[in-house]
N, CA and C atoms as an extended XYZ file, in Angstrom:
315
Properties=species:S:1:pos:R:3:atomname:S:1:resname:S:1:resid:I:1 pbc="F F F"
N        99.525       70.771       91.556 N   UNK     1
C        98.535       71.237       92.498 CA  UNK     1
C        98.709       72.741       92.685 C   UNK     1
N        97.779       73.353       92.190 N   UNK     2
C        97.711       74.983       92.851 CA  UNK     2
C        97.108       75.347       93.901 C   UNK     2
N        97.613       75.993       94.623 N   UNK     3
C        96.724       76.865       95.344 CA  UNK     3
C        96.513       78.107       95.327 C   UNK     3
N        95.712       79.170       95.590 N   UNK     4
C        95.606       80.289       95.650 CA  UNK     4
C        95.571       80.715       97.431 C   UNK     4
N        96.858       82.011       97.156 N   UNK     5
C        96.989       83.017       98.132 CA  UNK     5
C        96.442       84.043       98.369 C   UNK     5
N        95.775       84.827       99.366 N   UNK     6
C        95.984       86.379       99.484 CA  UNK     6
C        97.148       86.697      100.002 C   UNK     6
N        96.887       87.942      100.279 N   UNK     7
C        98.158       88.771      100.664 CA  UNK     7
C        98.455       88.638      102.199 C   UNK     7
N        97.545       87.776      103.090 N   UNK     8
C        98.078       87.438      104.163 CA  UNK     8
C        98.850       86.460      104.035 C   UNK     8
N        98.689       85.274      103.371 N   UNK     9
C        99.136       84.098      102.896 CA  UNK     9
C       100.146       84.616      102.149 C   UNK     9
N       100.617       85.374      101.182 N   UNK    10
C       101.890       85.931      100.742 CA  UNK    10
C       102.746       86.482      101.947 C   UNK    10
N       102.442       87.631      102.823 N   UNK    11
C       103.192       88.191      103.763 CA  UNK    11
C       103.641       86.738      104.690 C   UNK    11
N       102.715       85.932      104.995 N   UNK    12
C       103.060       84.787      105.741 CA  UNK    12
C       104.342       83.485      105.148 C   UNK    12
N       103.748       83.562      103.798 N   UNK    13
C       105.431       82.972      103.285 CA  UNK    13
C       106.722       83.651      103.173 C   UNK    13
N       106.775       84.946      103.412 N   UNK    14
C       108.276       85.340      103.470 CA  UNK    14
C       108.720       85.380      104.910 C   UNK    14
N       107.222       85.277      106.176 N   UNK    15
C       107.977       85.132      106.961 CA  UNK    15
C       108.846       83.814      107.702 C   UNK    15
N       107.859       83.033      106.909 N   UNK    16
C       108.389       81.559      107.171 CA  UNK    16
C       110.013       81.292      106.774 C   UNK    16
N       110.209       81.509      105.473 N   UNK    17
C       111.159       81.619      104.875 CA  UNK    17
C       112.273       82.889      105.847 C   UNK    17
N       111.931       83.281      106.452 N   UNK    18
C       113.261       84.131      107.420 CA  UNK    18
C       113.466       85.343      106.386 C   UNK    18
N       112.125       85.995      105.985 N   UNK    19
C       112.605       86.801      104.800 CA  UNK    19
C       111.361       87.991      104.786 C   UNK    19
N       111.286       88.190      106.312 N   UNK    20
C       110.032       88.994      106.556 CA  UNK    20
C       111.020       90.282      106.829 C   UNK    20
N       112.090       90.735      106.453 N   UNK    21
C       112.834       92.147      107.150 CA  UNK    21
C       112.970       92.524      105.312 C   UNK    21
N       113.019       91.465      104.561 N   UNK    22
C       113.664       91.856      103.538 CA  UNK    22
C       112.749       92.635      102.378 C   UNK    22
N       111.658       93.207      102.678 N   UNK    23
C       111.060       94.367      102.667 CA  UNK    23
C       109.391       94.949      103.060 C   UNK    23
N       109.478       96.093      103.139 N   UNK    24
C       108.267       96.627      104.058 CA  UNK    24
C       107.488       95.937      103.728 C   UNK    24
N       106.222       96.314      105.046 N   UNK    25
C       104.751       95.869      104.887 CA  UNK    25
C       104.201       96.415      103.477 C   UNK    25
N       104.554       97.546      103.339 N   UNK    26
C       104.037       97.910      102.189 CA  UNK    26
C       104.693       97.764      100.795 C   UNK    26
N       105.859       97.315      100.657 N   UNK    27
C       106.750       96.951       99.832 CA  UNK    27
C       106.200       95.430       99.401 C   UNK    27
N       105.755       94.632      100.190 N   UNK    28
C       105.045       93.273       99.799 CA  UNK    28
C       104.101       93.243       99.515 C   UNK    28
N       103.157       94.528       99.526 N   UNK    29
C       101.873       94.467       98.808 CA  UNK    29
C       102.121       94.799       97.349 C   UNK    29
N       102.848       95.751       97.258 N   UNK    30
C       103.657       96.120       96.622 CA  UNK    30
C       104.064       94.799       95.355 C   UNK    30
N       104.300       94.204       95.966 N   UNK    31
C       105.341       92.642       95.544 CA  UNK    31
C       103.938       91.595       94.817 C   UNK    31
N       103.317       91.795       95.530 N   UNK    32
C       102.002       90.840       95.517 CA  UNK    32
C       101.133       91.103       94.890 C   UNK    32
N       100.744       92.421       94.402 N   UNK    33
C       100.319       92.912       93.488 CA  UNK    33
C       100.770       92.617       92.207 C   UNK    33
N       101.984       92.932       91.801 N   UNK    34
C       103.080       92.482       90.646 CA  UNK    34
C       102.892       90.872       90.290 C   UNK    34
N       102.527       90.273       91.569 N   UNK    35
C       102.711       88.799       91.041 CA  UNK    35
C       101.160       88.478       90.564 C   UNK    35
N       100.418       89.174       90.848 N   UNK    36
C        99.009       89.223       90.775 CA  UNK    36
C        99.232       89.767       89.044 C   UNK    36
N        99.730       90.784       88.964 N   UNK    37
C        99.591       91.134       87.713 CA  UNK    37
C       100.043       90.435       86.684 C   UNK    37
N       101.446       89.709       87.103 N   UNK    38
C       101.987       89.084       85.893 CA  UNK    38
C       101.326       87.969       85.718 C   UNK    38
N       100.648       87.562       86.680 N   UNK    39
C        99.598       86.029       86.649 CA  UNK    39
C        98.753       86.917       85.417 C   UNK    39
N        98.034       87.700       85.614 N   UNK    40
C        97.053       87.892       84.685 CA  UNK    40
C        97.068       88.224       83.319 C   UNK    40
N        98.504       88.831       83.583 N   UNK    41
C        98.676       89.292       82.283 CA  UNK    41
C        99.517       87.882       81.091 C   UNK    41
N       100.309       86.596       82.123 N   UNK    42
C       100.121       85.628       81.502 CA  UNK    42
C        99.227       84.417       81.056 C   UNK    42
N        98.293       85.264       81.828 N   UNK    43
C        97.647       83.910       81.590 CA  UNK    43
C        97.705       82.594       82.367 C   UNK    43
N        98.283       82.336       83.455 N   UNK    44
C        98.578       81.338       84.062 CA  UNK    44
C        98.830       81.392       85.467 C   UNK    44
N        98.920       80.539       86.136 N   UNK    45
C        99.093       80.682       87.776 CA  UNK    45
C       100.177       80.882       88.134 C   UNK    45
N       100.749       82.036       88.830 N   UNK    46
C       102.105       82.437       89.349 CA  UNK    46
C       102.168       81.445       90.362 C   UNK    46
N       103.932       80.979       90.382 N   UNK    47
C       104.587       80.188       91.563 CA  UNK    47
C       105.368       80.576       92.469 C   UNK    47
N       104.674       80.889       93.519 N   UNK    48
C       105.372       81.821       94.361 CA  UNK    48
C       107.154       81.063       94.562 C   UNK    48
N       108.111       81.836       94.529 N   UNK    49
C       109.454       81.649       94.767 CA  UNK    49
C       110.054       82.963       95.555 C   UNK    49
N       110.076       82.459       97.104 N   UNK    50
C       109.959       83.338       97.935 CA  UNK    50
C       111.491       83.610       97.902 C   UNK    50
N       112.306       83.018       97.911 N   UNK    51
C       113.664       83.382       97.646 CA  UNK    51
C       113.898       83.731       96.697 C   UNK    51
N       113.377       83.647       95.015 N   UNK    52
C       113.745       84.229       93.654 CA  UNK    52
C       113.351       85.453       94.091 C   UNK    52
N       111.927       85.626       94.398 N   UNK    53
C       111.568       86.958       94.664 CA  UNK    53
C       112.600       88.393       95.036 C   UNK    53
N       113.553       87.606       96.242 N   UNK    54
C       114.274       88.456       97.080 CA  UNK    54
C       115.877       88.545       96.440 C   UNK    54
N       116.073       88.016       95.827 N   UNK    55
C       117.103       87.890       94.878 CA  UNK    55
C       116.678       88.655       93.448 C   UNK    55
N       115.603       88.625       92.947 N   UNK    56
C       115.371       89.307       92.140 CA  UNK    56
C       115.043       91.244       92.422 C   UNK    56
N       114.408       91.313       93.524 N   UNK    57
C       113.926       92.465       93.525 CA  UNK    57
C       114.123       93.436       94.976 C   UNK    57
N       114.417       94.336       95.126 N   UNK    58
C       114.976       94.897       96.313 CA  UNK    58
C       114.450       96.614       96.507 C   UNK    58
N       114.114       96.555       98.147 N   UNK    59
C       113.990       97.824       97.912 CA  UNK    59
C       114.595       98.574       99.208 C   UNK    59
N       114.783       99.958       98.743 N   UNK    60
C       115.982      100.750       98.860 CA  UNK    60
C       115.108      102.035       99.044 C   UNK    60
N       115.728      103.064       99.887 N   UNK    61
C       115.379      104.177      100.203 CA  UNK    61
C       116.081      105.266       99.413 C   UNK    61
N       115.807      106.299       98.487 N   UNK    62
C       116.446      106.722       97.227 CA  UNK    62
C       118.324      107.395       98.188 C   UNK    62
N       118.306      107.268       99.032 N   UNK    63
C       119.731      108.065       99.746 CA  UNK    63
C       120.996      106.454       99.573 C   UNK    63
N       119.821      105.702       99.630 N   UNK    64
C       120.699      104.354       99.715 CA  UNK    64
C       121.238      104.009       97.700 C   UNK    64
N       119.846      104.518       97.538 N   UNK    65
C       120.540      104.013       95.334 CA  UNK    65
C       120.967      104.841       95.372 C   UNK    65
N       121.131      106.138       95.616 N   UNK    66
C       122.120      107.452       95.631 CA  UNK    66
C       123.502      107.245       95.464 C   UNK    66
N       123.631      106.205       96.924 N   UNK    67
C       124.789      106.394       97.014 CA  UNK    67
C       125.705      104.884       96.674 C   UNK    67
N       124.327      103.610       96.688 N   UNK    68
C       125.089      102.608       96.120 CA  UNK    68
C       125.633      102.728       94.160 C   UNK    68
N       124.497      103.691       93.772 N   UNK    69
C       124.913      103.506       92.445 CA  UNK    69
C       125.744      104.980       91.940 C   UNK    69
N       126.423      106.017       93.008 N   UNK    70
C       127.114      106.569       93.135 CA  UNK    70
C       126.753      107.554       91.953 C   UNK    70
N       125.449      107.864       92.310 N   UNK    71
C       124.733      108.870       91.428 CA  UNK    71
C       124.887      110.557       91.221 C   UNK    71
N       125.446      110.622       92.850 N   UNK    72
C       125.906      111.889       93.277 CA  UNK    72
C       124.712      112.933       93.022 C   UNK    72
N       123.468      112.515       93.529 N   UNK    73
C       122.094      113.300       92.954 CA  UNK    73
C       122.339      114.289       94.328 C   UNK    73
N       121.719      115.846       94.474 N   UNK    74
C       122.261      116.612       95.102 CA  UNK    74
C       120.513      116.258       96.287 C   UNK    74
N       120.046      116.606       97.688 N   UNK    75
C       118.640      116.935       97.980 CA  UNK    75
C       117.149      117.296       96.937 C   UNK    75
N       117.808      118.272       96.168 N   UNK    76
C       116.852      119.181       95.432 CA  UNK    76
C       116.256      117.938       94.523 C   UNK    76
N       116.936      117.246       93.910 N   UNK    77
C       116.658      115.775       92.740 CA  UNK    77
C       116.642      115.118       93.135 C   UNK    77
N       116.842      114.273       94.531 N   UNK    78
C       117.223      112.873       94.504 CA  UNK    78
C       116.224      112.171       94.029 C   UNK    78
N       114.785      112.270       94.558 N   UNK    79
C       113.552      111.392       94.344 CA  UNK    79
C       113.415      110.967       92.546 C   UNK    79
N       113.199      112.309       92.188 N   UNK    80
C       112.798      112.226       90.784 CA  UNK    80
C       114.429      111.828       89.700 C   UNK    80
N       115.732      112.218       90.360 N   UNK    81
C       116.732      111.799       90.132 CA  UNK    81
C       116.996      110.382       89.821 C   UNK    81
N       116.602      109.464       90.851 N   UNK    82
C       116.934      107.985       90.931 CA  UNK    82
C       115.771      107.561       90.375 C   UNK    82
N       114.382      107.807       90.526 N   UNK    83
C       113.658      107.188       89.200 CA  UNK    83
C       113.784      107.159       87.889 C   UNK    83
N       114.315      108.397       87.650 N   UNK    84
C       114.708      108.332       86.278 CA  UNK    84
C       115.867      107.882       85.995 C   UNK    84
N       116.990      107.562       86.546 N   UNK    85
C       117.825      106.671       86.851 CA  UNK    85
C       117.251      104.881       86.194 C   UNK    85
N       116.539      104.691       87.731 N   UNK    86
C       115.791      103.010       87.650 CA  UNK    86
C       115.143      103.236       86.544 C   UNK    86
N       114.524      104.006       86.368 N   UNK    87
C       113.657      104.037       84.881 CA  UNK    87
C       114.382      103.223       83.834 C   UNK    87
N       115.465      103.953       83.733 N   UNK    88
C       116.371      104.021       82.695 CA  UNK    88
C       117.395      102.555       82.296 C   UNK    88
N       117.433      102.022       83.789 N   UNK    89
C       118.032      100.668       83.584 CA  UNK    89
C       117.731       99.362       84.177 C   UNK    89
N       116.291       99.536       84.776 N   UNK    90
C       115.493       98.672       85.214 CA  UNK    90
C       113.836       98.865       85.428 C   UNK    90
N       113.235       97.665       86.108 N   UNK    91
C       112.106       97.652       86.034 CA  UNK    91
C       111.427       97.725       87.452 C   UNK    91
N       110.783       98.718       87.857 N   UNK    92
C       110.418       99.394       88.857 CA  UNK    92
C       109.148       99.395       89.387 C   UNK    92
N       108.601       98.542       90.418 N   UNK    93
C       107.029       97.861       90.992 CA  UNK    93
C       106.834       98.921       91.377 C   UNK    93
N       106.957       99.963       92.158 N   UNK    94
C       106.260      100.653       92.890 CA  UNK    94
C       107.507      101.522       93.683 C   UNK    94
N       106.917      103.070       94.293 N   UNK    95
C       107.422      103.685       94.959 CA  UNK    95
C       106.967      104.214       95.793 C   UNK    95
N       107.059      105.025       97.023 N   UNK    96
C       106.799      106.273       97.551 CA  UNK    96
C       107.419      106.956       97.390 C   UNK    96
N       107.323      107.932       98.957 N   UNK    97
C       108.433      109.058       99.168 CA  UNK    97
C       109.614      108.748      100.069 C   UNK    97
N       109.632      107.308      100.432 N   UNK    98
C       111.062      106.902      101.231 CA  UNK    98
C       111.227      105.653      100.376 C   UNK    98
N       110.590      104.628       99.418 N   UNK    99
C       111.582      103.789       99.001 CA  UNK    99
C       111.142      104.147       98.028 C   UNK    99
N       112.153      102.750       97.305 N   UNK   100
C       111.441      101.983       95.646 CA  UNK   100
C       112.318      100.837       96.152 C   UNK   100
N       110.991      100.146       95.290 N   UNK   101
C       111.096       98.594       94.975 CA  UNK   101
C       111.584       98.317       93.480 C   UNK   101
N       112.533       97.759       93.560 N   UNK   102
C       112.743       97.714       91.678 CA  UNK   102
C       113.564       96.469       91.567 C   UNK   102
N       113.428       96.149       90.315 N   UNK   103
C       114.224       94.457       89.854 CA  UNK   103
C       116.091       94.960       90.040 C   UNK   103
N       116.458       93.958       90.665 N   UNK   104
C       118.007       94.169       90.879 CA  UNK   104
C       118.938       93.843       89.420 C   UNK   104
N       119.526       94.544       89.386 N   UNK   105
C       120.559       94.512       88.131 CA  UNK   105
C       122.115       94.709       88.568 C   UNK   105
């Protein structure tokens, strides 16, 4: 049985699941988009897995990958620093100018 979600109905299953802190409002559109895309681009109906989701993918404010992946990027680089970083060893949904969302490795 499928059903189809919007993105209220997405934001509403992570909060059910106790998993509405585990990233922004805009970080789940963010999220929902991606699942939107990989539906289309497979061909088939995505299954939402609100806990794979959050285990798979995380997002972080670039001072936080800075310093968890001990990048030692100085002010002047950090932004464009740690993307090219994530670039480099993962796969990266979306950013601004205070996070990124990217697949955890």
């Amino acid at each position: 049985m499928i059903q189809t979600i919007d993105l209220y109905d997405f934001k509403n299953a992570f909060s059910v699941m106790n998993r509405n802190n585990q990233f922004t409002n805009e970080g789940l559109e963010w999220l929902f988009d991606y699942c939107e895309g990989l539906e289309n681009d497979l061909g088939e109906p995505y299954e939402l897995d609100v806990i794979g989701l959050c285990c798979d993918f995380i997002q972080l404010s670039y001072e936080c990958i800075n310093r968890d992946y001990r990048l030692e990027l100085d002010d002047k680089d950090l932004n464009q620093g740690v993307i090219d970083f994530l670039s480099d060893n993962t796969f990266i949904v979306n950013y601004d100018n205070e996070t990124v969302l990217f697949q955890q490795f």
